[in-house]
N, C-alpha and C positions, 0 to 999 in steps of 0.2 A: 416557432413551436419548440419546445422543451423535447429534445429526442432522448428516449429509454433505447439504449442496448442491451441485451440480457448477458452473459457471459456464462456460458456453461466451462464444466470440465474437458469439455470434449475440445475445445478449443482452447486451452493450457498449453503449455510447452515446459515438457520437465528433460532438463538437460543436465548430465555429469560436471561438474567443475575437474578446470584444466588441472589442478591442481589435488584432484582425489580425496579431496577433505570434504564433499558433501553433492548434493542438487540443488539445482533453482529449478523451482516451478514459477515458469513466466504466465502471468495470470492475463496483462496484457500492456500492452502501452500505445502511445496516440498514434491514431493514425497516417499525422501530417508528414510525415517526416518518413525518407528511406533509409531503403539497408540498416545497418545498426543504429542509425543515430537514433532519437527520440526527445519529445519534449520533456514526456514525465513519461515510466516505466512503474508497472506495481508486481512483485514476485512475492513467494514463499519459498527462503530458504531451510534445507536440513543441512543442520551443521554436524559432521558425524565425528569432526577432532578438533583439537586448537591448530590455529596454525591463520597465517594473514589473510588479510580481506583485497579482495582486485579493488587497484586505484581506478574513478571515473572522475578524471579532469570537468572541471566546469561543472560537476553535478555538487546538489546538495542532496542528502540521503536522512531519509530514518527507518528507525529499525525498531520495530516491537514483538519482544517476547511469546510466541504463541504457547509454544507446550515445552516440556522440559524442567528439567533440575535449575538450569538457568547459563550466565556468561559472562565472563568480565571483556571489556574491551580498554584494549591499551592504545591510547590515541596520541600520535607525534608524539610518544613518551614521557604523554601526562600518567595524573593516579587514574589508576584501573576505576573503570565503569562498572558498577555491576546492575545483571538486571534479573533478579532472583523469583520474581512474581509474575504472573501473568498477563501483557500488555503495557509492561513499563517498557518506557520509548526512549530510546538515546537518538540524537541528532548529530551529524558531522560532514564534513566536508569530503565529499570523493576522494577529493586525491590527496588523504589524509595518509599519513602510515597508520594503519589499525591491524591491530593482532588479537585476535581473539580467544579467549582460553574458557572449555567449558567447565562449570563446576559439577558435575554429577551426569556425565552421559550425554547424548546427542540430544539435541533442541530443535524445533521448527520457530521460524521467527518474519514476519510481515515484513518485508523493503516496499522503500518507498524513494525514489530517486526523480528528479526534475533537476532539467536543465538552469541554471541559477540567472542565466542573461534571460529565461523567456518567464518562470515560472519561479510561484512560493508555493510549498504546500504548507496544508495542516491537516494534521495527522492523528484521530481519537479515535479510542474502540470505548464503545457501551452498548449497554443491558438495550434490547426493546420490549419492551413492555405496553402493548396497546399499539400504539401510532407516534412518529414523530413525524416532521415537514424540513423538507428542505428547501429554501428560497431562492430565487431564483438573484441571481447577482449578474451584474457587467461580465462577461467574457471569464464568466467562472466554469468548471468543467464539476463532477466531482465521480467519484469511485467508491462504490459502497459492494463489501465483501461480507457473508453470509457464512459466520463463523461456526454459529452452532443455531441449531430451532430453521426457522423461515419466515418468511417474510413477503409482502405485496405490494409493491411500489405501482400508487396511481400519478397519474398528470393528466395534461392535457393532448399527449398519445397514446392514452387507452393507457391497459392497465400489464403489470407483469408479476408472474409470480416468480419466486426465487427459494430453491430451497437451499437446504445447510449446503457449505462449501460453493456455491455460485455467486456473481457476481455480476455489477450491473452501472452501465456507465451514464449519467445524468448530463447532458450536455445542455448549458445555458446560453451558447455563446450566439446563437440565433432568435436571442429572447427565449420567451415561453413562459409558463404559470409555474408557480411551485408542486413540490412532489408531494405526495405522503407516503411514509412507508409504515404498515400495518403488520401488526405477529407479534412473536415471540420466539428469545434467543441472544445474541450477540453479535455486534457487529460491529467492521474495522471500517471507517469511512477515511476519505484521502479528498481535503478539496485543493482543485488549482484554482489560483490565480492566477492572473498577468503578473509579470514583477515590479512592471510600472504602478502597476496599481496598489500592489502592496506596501509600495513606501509611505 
């Protein structure tokens, strides 16, 4: 059976960075795994100065734009990334040197981090309008974030409702029937994969 987890605010974790250049709101990450480690992790960072990004060995990361002026990223000192619109996604390697410089003020911005030996993700924010359906895959997991408007994700575990800023985890890895998610708004979805099976 297809398990819906709901994910409220109240269940967030908004933490200082060591470094005083901003917060992560940890939204949530799998539950398999202890203590810090994790397979995939999904946060909102506020980024309040330029200044470097924490290395995460063995992760693969993306990052999209929520609100703000915007950002450039200077990656192992390549040309700067810039991501000046809302939900343009840059991808890169954790334990990348990435330096961040904002262009016009502080920005909120969606992370998206999985472990690279267990997990691929893919990472799109869009419009809902009506109803879309998510399918049910091998050993897929997926993460859908309730950016603006609301939303009501049905399956075959009853139904949930989701409003603006909540969140909701779709777990396939036990089988189950596909989702549909009903409303109107925006939303950032995050699906896993195995990494085997992404090759």
């Amino acid at each position: 059976m297809t398990i819906l987890r709901p994910i409220g605010a109240a269940e967030y974790r908004r933490v200082r960075w060591k470094n005083d250049g901003g917060w992560t709101t940890e939204l949530a990450r799998d539950a398999d795994a202890g203590g810090d480690a994790f397979r995939w992790r999904v946060s909102i960072a506020e980024i309040e100065r330029d200044g470097p990004f924490s290395r995460f060995p063995g992760v693969e990361r993306d990052l999209l734009l929520l609100d703000g002026a915007g950002l450039e990223l200077e990656i192992d000192g390549g040309p700067a990334r810039r991501l000046a619109w809302r939900f343009e996604r840059a991808h890169f390697a954790g334990e990348a040197d990435v330096h961040c410089r904002l262009l016009g003020g502080p920005t909120r911005d969606f992370n998206v981090m999985v472990r690279r030996d267990a997990l691929r993700a893919e990472v799109v924010a869009r419009p809902l309008a009506g109803s879309m359906v998510i399918l049910p895959e091998a050993g897929a997991e997926w993460f859908v974030h309730v950016f603006a408007g609301g939303a009501r994700a049905s399956g075959d575990a009853g139904r949930v409702d989701l409003d603006g800023g909540a969140s909701l985890h779709v777990d396939f890895r036990d089988g189950g029937r596909r989702v549909v998610l009903e409303g109107g708004g925006e939303l950032v979805l995050a699906k896993f994969v195995p990494a085997a099976a992404a090759r």
